[in-house]
N, C-alpha and C positions, 0 to 999 in steps of 0.2 A: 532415439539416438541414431542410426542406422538411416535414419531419415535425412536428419543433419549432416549425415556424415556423407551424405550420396548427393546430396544437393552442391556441397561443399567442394567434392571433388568433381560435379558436373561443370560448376563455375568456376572450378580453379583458383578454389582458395586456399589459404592454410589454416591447418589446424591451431588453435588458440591454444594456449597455454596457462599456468597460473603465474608464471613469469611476464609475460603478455600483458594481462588484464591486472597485475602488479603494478607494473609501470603507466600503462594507461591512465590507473587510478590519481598515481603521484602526478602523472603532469596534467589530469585536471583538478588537483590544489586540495585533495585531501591528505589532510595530517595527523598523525599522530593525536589522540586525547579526542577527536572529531565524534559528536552523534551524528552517523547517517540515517535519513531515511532512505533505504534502496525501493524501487521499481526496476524490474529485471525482467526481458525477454532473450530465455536462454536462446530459443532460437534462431533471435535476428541475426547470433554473430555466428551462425554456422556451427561447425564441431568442436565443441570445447571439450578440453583432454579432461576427462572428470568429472563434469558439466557442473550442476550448482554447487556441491562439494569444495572445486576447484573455485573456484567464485568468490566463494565464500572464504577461502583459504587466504588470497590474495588479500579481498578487503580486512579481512583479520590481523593479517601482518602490518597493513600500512595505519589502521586506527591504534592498532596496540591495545595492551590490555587496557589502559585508560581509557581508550573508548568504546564507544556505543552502536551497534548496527540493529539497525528497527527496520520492519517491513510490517505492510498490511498483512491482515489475514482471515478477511472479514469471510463471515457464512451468511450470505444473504439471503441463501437459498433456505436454512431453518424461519422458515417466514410463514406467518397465516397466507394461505394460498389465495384467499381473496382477494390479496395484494399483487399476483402473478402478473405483469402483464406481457413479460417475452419469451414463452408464448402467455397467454391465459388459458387455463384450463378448466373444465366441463366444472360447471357450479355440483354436480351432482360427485365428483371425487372429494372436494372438500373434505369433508367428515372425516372420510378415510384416511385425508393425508396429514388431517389436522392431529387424528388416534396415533398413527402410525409413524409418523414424521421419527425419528430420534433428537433429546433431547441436545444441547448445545454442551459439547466434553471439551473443554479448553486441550486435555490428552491424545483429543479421538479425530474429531470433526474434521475433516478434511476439507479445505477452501477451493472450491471447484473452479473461483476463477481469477486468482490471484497468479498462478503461475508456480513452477516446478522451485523457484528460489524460494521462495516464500515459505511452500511445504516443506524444503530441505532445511530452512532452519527451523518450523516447528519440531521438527524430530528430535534436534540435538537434546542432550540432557541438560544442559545448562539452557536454554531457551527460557524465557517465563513470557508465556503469553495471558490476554486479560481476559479479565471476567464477561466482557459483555458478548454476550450468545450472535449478533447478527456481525456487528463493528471493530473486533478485537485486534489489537497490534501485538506482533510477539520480539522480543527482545532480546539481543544479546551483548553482555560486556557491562561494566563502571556502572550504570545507571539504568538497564535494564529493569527494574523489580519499579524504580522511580517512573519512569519513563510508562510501562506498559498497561497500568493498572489505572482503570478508569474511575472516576468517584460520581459510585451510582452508575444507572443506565440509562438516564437521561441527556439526551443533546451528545452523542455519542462521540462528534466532532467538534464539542466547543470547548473555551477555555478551563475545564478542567480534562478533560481528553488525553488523551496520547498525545495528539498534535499540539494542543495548547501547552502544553508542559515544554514537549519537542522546541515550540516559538520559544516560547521565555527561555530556554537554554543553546538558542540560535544555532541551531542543527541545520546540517545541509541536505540538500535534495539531490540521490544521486539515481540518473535516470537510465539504460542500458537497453537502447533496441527500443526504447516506449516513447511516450509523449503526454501532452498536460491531460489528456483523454485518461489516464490511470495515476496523474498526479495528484494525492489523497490530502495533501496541503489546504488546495483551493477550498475544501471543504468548512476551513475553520473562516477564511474568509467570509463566505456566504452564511457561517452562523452569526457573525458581528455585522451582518446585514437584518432588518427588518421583516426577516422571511415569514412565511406562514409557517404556523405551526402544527407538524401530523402525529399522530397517536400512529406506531407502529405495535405487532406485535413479537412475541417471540417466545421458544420454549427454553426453559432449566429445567435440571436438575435441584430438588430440596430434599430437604430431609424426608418431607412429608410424600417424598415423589416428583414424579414431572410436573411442571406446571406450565402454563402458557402468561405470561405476565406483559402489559404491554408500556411502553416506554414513550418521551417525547423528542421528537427529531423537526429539524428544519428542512425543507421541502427542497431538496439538492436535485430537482428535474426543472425547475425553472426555464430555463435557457440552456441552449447547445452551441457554447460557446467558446468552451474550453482551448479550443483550435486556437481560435482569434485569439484568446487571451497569450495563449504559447505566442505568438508572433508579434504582439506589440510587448508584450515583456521581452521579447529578444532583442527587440528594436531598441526598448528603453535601459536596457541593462547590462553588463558585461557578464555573461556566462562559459566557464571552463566546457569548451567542445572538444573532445576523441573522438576517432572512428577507428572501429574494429572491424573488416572484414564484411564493410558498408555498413554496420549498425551505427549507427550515432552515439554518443554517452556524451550525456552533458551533467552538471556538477551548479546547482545552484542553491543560491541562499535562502534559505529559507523564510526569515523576518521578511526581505526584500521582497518574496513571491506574495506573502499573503497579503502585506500590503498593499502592496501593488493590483492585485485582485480584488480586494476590498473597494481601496478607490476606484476600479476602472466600473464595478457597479454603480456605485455613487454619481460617478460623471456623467451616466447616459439613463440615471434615474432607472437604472435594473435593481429593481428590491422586490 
């Protein structure tokens, strides 16, 4: 915090507010009844009076109780270490990390790199976040319990998913300080692609104990393209743009984005 706050008043900006990012919200065209999925970087916009607390207070007032606020909240990092690669680590720690790891607590698991909004709403007591140990979205408001719970642990991002549910009930994408680099949408696009198919793994909790159980996912390192993609969808699309204290916040459709993603593989034969 102290960080933000020193940076902020190095640059001579103002402190945000929840009145602030209230208003923001409303003039880029979220309403009442709305499922968000948010991506949020507290930091971009300097010292927020509250920080995600505040944030979340705001978009809360403008969906209302009728609506729905979703954010990632994936644990990537509970993963067979075989699979490390940034960094990779000594073949010879495996074993250990694989005994030692803890299992995946939808209650506990802290999501290392989703960001401080993210963890602020796993906490709340109304929050329901999903089953799946590596991929899970958590929930809050109308349709939360709908919304968050995956069927099964397979293809964690396709049409039974969080996000596929999210498409069929044309939820918006609302984005705060990030870009399509942390947009979790695209992902449902590239499973209605022809992808390869990877066996990941992952640990639960059972009755019987920890287990290590491993599941099927579509291969979402293909291309680094996500950039490009942000920039011909902006081109092609009308997207609500705010700027907070230089952060950007844009406010997009959801059907429109994945679509839009799906084709633009299609078109340059990216399968």
């Amino acid at each position: 915090m102290f960080k933000y706050m020193n940076d902020s008043i190095e640059k001579g900006l103002t402190p945000v507010t929840s009145k602030d990012l209230e208003q923001k919200f409303i003039n880029l065209g979220i309403k009442r009844g709305d499922i968000v999925l948010a991506h949020v970087s507290m930091s971009s916009m300097g010292y927020v009076i509250g920080g995600a607390e505040s944030l979340y207070n705001a978009l809360r007032n403008v969906v209302g109780e009728e609506g729905t606020i979703v954010v990632p909240s994936q644990t990537v990092e509970i993963s067979d270490p075989v699979s490390w690669h940034h960094p990779p680590v000594p073949v010879e720690w495996h074993d250990s990390i694989r005994e030692d790891l803890p299992a995946y607590n939808k209650k506990l698991s802290f999501s290392k790199s989703m960001g401080s909004f993210s963890n602020f709403i796993g906490i709340l007591p109304q929050a329901i976040r999903g089953e799946h140990p590596m991929y899970s979205f958590t929930a809050i408001g109308h349709r939360a319990d709908e919304i968050a719970q995956n069927e099964g642990f397979d293809f964690p991002f396709g049409e039974q998913s969080p996000l596929g549910k999210m498409y069929a009930l044309k939820a918006k994408i609302l984005m705060v300080g990030t870009n399509f680099e942390t947009n979790t949408s695209l992902h449902l696009a590239e499973n209605r692609l022809n992808r390869e198919v990877l066996i990941e793994r992952s640990k639960i909790s059972t009755t019987n104990g920890d287990e290590w159980i491993e599941f099927k996912n579509v291969d979402l390192d293909s291309y680094d393209d996500y950039l490009e993609i942000q920039k011909e969808f902006m081109k092609a699309h009308h997207v609500g743009k705010e700027t907070l204290n230089g952060a950007e916040l844009f406010l997009i459709d959801m059907v429109k984005c994945v679509d839009f993603t799906r084709n633009y593989y299609i078109e340059r034969n990216l399968k």
